[in-house]
N, C-alpha and C positions, 0 to 999 in steps of 0.2 A: 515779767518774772516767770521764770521756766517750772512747770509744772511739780516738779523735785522741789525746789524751794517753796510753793506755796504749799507742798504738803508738810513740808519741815517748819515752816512756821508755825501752822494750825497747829502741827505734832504739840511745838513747845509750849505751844500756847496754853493748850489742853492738859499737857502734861503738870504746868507751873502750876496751876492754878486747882485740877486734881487734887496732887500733891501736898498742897497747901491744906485746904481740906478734911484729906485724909492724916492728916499733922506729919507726915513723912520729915525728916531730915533733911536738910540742904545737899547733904553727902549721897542720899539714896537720891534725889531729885536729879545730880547733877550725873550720876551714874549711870541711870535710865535714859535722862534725854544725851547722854553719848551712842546708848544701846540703838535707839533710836536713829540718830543719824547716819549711825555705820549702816543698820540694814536700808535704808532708802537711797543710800548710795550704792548700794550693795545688790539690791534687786526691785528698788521702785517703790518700795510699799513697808508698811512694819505692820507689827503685831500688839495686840494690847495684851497685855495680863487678865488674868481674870478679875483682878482686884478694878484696873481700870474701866473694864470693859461694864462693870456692877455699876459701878462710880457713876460712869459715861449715860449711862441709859437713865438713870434715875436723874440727871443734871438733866436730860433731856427733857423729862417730864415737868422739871421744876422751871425750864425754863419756855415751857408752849404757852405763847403770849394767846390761845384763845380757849384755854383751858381754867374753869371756876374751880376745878378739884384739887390743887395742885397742892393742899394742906399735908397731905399723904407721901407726896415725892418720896419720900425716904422708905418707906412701906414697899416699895415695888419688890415682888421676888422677878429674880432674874435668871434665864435659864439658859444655860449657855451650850447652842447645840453645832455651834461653830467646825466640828469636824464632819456634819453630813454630808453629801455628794447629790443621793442617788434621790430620785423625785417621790421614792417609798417609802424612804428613810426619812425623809421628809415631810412627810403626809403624816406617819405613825408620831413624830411629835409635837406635829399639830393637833391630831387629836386628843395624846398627851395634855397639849396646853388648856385644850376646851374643858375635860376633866377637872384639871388642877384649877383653871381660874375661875370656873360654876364653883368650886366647893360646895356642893350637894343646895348651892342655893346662897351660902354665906361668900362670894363673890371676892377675890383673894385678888388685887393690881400684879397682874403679869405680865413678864414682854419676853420669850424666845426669840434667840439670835443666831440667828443663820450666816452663812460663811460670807465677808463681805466682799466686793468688788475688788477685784486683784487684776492687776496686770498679764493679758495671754492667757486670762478663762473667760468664758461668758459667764455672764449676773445669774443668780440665784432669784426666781422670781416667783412668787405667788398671785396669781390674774384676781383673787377675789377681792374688790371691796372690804367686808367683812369676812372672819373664816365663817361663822353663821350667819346666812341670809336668805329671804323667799326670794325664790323668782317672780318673775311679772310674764307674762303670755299674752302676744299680741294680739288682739281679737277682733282686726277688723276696725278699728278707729279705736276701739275700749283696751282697758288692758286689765285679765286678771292675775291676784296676786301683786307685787311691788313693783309700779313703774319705774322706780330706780334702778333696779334688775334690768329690765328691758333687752338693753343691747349685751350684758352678761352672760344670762337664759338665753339667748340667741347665740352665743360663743358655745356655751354648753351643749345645746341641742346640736350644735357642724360638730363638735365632738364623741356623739354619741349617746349624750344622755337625756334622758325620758323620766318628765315627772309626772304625776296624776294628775296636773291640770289644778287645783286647788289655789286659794288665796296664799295656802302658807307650805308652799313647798319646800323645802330646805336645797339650796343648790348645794353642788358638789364641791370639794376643794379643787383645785386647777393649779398645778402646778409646773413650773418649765425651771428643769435644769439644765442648762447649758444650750446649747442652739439645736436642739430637737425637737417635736411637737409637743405645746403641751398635754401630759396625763391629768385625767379626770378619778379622781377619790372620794365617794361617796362616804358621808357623816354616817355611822352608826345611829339609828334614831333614840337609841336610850341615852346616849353622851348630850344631846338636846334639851337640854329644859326648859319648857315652855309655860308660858303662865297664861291662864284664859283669865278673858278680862271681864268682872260683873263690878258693879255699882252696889255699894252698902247700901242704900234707899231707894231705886229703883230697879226691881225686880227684872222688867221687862228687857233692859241693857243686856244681859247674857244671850237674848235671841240675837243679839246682832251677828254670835257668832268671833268676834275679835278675841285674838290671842297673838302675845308675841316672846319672842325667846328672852333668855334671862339676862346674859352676857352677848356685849358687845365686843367684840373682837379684830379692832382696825390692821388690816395687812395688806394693805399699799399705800404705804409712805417708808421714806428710806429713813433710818437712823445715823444721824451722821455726827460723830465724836472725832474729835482731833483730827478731822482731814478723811478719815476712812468712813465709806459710805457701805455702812449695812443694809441691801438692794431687800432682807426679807427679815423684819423683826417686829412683827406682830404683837399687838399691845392691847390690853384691857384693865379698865376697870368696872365701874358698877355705874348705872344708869341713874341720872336726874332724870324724875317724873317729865319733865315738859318734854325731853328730848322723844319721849314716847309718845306722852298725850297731846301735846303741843306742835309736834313736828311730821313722825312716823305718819298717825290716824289723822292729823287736821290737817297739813298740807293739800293743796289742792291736788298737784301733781305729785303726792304719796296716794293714802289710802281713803283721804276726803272724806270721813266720815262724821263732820260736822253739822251737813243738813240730815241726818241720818239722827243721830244724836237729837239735835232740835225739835224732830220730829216726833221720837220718843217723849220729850219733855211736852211736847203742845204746844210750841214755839210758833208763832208765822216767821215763816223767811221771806214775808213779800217786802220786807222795807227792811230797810239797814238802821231803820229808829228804833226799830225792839230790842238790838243790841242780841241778836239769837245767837249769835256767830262767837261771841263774850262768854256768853251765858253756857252756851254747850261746849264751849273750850272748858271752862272752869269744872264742870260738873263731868267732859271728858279725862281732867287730867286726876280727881277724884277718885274716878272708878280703876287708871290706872294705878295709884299711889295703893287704892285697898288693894288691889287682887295681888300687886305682889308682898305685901305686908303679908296678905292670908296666907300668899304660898311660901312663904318665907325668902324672899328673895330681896337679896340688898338693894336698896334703891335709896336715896335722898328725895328731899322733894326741895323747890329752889330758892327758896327764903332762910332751910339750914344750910345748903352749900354757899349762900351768899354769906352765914357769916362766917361759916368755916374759911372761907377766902379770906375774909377780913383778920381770921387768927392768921392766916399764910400770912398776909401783907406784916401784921405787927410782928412774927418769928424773923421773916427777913432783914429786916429793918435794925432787927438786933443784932443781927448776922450782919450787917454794913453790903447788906448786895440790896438793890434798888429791885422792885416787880415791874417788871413790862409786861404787855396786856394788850388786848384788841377788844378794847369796848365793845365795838358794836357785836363783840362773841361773848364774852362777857356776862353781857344783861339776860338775866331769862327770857325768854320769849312770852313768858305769861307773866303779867305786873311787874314789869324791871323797875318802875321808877318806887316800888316798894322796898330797894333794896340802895343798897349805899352803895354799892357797884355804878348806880345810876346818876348819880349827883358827881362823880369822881371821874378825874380822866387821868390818864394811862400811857406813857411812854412805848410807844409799838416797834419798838428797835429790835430785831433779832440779834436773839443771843446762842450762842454755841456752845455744849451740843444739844442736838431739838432734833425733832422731827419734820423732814419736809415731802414736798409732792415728788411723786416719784418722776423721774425725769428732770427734774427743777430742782437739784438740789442748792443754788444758792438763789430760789426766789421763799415768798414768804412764807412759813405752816401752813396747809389751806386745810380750813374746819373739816374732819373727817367723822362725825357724829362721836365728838372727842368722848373716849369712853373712859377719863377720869370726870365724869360729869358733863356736861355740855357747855 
C-alpha cells in the first residue's frame, strides 16, 4: 500500500469515528473526509480543524494503554500553537504551557501542539525528556543530581550551558527547528515550582535535603491522530505519589535514597529480613504525599487513582469502547495487589490516536513517567 493511501485510510478512520463522537452528521462527515482526500492528493498531507485536533489529543490520552489517570481524558485543555516556526517562538510557549499547567500549584492536564511533520520540511523537535528536569553530573563513577539526565546534561553542557553543579539543577529547554543546531532556552526559576520534601512524624527527613518540582511535563513522544504525526506535543498532568516516592527517590539508578531513609528510621540494611527496603519505601512515599499536600500541589496517592481507573473502566463500558491497558504499567509500584488493577487483566492492543516513542511511531507507547498519573 503506497504511502498516500495509508495516510487516507488512518485519515477516514480517524475522521469516522471523531465524528461519531462529536455527534456530527453523516452530511458534514462525508464532506470533510472528501476535504481530506482532495488535499492528500493534492500535496501529501492534510490539515485537522481545530475541533479535530482537540478531539485527537484527548482520544490519545484516553487511549495510553500504560496510563492509571485516564478518568480525566476529557478535562485536557488543549493548546494549539500549530502556526510556530522559529525555536523562540517555540521556547516562549513552552514556557507558557509550564505556567498554565503548575496553576500556581492546582495542576490543570495540558498538551501544546506544535506544527506536525509535513512533507519537504524538517520535524519540529524538542531534545528534552521532560520540559522540567535536573540534570545529573558525572563525577568520576558517581553522579550528581539525576542519573537519567546524564547523557542530556552532557548535550547541554557541548551546547553551552553551565549549571551550579547541584542535585536539582533544572536543565534548559533544547530545541531544534528544522535542520540547524539545536538552541538552548533556559526556564525562568520562578515559572519552577518546587516542593521540598519533609515527613509529618519525622523531623529529621527535611535534613536530607530532597525536593522535587511540581508538574511533570513529558515532550518526547510524538502525537499521532489520523495518520498525521505531531514530532512536538508536550503533555502533562499531575503526579501519583509513587511515581515520585517510589520511583524518582527509590530507584537505584535514580536518586537511591532508600538506605538513606532506613537510616533515618534505625532500620539495619544488613539483611533483606528486616524488610528496611518496604518499610522506607512506605514511609518515603508518605513524606512525599504530605509535603505536597502542604504545599498545595495536586498529586493523587495510588489506591485513589486505582479506583478513579475503575470509574474510567465502568464510563467506558457504558460508552461500548473496551479499555486496553498494560498491566505491568498499570499496578502501582507500592502494593499493587492492594488494588483491583491487580487481580485484572487488560487487552494491550494499541489504539489510535495515542502517544508513541519518538521515532517508533507505529511500535508500542513506551512509559514516559506518564504524567496523567503513572
Amino acid at each position: 500500500m503506497k504511502v498516500y493511501d495509508v495516510l487516507q485510510s488512518d485519515a477516514e478512520e480517524y475522521i469516522l469515528l471523531c465524528y461519531q463522537e462529536l455527534g456530527k452528521t453523516e452530511a458534514e462527515t462525508v464532506r470533510r473526509l472528501a476535504e481530506i482526500r482532495a488535499s492528500i492528493e493534492e500535496t501529501g498531507t492534510y490539515e485537522h480543524t481545530y475541533e479535530e485536533l482537540v478531539h485527537g489529543a484527548k482520544m490519545a490520552w484516553r487511549n495510553s494503554n500504560r496510563c492509571i489517570g485516564r478518568l480525566f481524558w476529557d478535562s485536557m485543555q488543549v493548546i494549539d500553537e500549530r502556526g510556530l516556526e522559529r525555536p523562540g517562538d517555540i521556547a516562549d510557549a513552552l514556557l507558557r504551557h509550564i505556567e498554565r499547567g503548575t496553576g500556581g500549584g492546582k495542576i490543570v492536564p495540558t498538551i501544546t501542539v506544535f506544527r506536525p511533520s509535513v512533507p519537504g520540511m524538517s520535524d519540529i523537535r524538542i531534545l528534552n525528556h521532560q520540559l522540567i528536569r535536573y540534570a545529573g553530573y558525572e563525577n568520576g563513577g558517581t553522579v550528581t543530581g539525576d542519573p537519567a539526565s546524564v547523557l542530556f546534561t552532557r548535550l547541554c553542557k557541548k551546547l553551552g550551558w553551565t549549571g551550579e553543579g547541584t542535585p536539582y539543577d533544572v536543565l534548559p529547554l533544547v530545541i531544534q527547528g528544522g535542520k540547524g543546531v539545536p538552541e538552548l532556552f533556559p526556564i525562568p526559576p520562578e515559572l519552577v515550582m518546587e516542593v521540598p520534601i519533609t515527613h509529618p512524624d519525622m523531623p529529621a527527613f527535611a535534613e536530607l535535603g530532597l525536593r522535587w518540582y511540581a508538574v511533570p511535563i513529558i515532550s518526547d513522544m510524538e502525537l499521532v491522530i489520523g495518520g498525521i504525526r505531531y514530532t512536538a506535543a508536550p503533555f502533562n498532568g499531575w503526579y501519583m505519589v509513587t511515581e515520585v516516592g517510589a520511583r524518582n527517590f527509590a530507584d537505584e539508578q535514580r536518586y537511591n535514597m532508600l538506605p538513606r531513609v532506613a537510616e533515618l528510621m534505625g532500620l539495619s540494611t544488613a539483611s533483606e529480613t528486616s524488610l528496611w527496603r518496604d518499610r522506607a519505601l512506605v514511609e518515603m512515599n508518605v513524606a512525599v504525599l504530605h509535603s505536597y499536600k502542604q504545599a498545595g500541589v495536586s498529586m493523587v496517592d495510588h489506591h485513589t487513582a486505582a479506583s478513579q481507573f475503575r470509574l474510567f473502566e465502568e464510563r467506558e463500558a457504558r460508552s461500548g469502547r473496551e479499555v486496553t491497558g498494560n498491566w505491568t504499567w498499570l499496578i502501582p509500584p507500592l502494593s499493587p495487589a492492594t488494588t483491583h488493577i491487580f487481580h485484572h487483566s487488560y487487552d494491550n492492543t494499541v489504539k489510535t490516536p495515542n502517544f508513541f516513542k519518538r521515532e517508533a511511531s507505529n511500535a508500542t507507547p513506551v512509559h514516559a513517567g506518564c504524567p496523567f498519573h503513572h
